[in-house]
N, C-alpha and C positions, 0 to 999 in steps of 0.2 A: 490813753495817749499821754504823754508828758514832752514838755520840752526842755532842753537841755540848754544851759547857758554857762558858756564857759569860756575865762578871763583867763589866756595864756601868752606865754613870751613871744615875741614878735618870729624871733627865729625859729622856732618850731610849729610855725604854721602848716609849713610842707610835709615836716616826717607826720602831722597831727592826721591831715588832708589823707595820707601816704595807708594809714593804721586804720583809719575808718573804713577806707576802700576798701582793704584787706579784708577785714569781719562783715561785709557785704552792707555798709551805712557810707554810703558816697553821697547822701544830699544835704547838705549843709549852707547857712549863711554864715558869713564872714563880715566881721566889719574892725575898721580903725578906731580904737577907741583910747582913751588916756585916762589914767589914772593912779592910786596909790594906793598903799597900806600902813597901816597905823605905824612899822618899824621907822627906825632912823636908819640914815644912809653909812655907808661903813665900807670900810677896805674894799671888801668884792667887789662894789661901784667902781672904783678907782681898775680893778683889775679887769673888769667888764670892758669899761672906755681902752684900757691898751688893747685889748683883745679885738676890738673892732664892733663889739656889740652898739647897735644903734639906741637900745632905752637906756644905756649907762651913760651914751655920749650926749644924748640930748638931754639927762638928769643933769649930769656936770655944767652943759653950758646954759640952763635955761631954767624955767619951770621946773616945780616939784614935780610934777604929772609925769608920768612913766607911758610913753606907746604902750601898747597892748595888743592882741588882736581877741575880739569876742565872737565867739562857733555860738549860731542858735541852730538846735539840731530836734527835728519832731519825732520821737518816736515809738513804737506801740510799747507798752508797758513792760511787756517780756522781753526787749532789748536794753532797758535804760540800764542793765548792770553791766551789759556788755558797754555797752556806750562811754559810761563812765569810766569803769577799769580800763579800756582801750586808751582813752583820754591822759588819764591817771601815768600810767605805764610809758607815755612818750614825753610825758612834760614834768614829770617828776626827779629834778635833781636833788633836791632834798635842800636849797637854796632858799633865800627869802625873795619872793617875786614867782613861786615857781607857777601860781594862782589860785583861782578858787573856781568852782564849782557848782552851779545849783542847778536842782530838777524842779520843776512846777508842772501843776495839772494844767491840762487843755482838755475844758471841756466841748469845744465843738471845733472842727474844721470842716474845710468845702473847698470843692476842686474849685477854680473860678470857669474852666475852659468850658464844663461839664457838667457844673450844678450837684453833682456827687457829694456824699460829706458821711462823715465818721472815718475809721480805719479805714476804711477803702480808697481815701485821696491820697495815701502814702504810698510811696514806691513798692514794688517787688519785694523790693531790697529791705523793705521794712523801715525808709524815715521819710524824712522828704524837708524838703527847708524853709523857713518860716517866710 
């Protein structure tokens, strides 16, 4: 098993949510998170904020820290390339901010309802959420 940790733009939460369903990986944590990347801020910022984007408007009037939203997603070892490229494919503008990505081992999980534990606590569908 592995889990999936993954730092994307606020607004493509939904089309994210939308693509995983799609490839049968619908269990997922979601959280608010903030933060940056080593670049400096630059025009697209400025074009972000007319646009209506919320992490350009809240960089312009506030904090460096950028919204985010972070996906922990658990899943058997022969989906994490689907996971990834699915991940990849919706939030990839080719932009700075577009995020990053990391897989990590999970060595043990456990149903809590059930006492159950290895692959077997993950969905049907093959993930399940941290």
């Amino acid at each position: 098993m592995k889990e999936i940790l993954a730092i994307i733009r606020m607004n493509k939460i939904n089309a994210t949510k939308r693509a995983l369903a799609e490839v049968d990986l619908p269990s997922f944590t979601a959280r608010k998170v903030v933060g940056r990347g080593k670049g400096q801020v630059d025009f697209l910022l400025l074009q972000g904020a007319e646009e209506g984007y919320e992490e350009a408007i809240n960089q312009l009037g506030g904090p460096k820290l950028i919204p985010k939203r972070m996906l922990t997603i658990v899943v058997p070892d022969n989906k994490v390339d689907l996971a990834v490229k699915t991940i990849i494919g919706v939030n990839k503008t080719g932009q700075k901010g577009d995020g990053k990505i990391f897989v990590c081992p999970v060595s043990e999980a456990i149903r809590v309802r059930t006492g159950e534990d290895g692959d077997s606590v993950l969905d049907e569908e093959g993930s399940a959420s941290a």
